[in-house]
C-alpha positions in Angstrom: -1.6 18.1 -4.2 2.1 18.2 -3.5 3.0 13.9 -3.8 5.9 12.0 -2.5 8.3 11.3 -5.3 9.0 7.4 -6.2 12.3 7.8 -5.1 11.6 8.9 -1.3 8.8 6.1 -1.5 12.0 3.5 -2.5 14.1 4.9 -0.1 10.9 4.5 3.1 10.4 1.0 2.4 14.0 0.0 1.5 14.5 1.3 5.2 11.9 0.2 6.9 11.8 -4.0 5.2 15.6 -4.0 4.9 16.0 -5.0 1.1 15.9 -2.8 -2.3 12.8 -1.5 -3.3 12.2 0.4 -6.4 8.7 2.1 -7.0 9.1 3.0 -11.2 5.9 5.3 -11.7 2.9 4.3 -14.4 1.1 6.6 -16.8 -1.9 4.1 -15.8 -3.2 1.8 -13.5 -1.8 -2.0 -13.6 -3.8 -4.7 -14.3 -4.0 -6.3 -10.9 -2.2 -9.3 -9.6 -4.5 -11.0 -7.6 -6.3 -9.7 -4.6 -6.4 -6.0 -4.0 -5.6 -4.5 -0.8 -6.9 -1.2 0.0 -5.5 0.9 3.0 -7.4 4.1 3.8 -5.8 7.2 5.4 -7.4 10.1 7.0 -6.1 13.4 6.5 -5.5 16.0 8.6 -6.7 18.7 9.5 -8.9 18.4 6.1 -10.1 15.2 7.7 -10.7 13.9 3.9 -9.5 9.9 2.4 -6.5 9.1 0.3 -6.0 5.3 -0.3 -3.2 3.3 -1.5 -4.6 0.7 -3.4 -1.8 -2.8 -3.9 -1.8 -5.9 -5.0 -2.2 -8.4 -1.6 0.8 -10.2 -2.7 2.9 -7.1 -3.0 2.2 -5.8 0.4 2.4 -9.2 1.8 6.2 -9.1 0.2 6.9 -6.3 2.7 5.5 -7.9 5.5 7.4 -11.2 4.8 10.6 -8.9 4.7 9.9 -7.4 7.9 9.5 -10.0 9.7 12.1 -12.0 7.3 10.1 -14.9 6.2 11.3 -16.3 3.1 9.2 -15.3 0.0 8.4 -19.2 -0.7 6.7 -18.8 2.7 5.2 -15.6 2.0 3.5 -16.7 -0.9 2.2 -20.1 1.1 0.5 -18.0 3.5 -1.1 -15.6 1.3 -2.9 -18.6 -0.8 -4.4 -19.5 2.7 -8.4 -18.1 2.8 -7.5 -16.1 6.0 -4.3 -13.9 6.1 -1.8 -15.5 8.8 -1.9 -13.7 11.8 1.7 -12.7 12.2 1.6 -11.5 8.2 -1.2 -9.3 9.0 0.1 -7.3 12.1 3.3 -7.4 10.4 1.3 -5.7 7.3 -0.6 -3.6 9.3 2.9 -1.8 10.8 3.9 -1.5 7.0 1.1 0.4 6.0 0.9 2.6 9.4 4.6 3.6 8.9 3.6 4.3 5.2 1.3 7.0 6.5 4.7 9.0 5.7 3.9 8.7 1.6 0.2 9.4 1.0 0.7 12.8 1.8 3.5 15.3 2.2 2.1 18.7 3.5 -0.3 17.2 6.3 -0.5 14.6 8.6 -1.9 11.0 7.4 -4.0 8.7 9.9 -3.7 5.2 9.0 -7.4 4.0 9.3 -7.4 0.4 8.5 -6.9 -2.1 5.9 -9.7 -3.6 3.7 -9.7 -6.7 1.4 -13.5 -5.4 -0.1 -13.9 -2.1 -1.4 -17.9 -2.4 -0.2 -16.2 -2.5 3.0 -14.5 1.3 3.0 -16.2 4.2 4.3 -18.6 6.4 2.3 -16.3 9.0 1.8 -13.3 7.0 0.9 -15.4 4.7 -1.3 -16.0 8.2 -3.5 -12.1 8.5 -3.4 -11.8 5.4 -5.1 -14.5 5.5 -7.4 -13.8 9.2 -8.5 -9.8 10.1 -7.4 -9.0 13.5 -8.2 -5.4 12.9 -7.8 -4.1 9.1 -8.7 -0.1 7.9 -8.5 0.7 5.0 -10.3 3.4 2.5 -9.7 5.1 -0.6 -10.1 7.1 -1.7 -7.2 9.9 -4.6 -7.4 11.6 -5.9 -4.0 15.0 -7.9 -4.1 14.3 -11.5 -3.6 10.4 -11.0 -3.3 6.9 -10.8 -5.4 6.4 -7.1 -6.7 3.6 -5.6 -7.9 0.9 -3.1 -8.2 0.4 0.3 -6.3 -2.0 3.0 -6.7 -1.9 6.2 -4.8 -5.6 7.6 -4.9 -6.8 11.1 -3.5 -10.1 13.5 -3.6 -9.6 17.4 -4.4 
């Protein structure tokens, strides 16, 4: 599986939120931050599931950049029990633009966003229970909370 490289990853999301991002890639998967986010993609034409699997505060950092809410702000409204409105559409633009990175030769569908993995389809579930392919990273943002991201795929 032909990947996107950290640095064109950096260079997407330094674009899109406005502010330096740096993904620096892991042998292994970090140990969670918090809540896990997991965003599923369908592939096309294979029509098969990669996921990118974050921490909830990291991907709530590039929300809160979009939109330019300060990151004392951010991190108010992602201790809330329900994700703030404006936060999630603004994080559901994030990841749709990020359909760019989980996958270079074909065309990624953003599918949705899921706080419970119970919650993903069947054959995305198997993707993250049994990746064939898995990307590792640790992703910093100037002035914001960082944090884990995992880039998961079936054969």
């Amino acid at each position: 599986m032909a990947e996107p490289s950290s640095a064109s990853m950096a260079t997407l999301f330094t674009e899109l939120v406005g502010r330096r991002v740096n993904f620096s890639e892991q042998l292994h998967a970090l140990s969670p931050l918090g809540q896990q986010i997991y965003c599923v993609y369908l592939i096309k034409p294979m029509d098969s599931y990669r996921i990118i699997k974050a921490d909830l505060s990291l991907l709530s950092s590039f929300a809160g950049a979009l939109l330019g809410l300060s990151p004392a702000i951010v991190k108010e409204r992602v201790t809330e029990e329900t994700l703030d409105e404006t936060l999630r559409d603004a994080l559901n633009e994030v990841m749709n633009i990020a359909s760019r990175i989980v996958t270079v030769e074909h065309r990624g569908v953003f599918k949705g966003m899921f706080g419970d993995s119970a919650q993903l389809p069947p054959d995305a579930r198997n993707t993250l229970r049994d990746p064939c392919y898995s990307s590792y990273f640790k992703v910093s943002i100037d002035g914001y909370e960082g944090g884990a991201f995992s880039l998961l795929a079936p054969f």
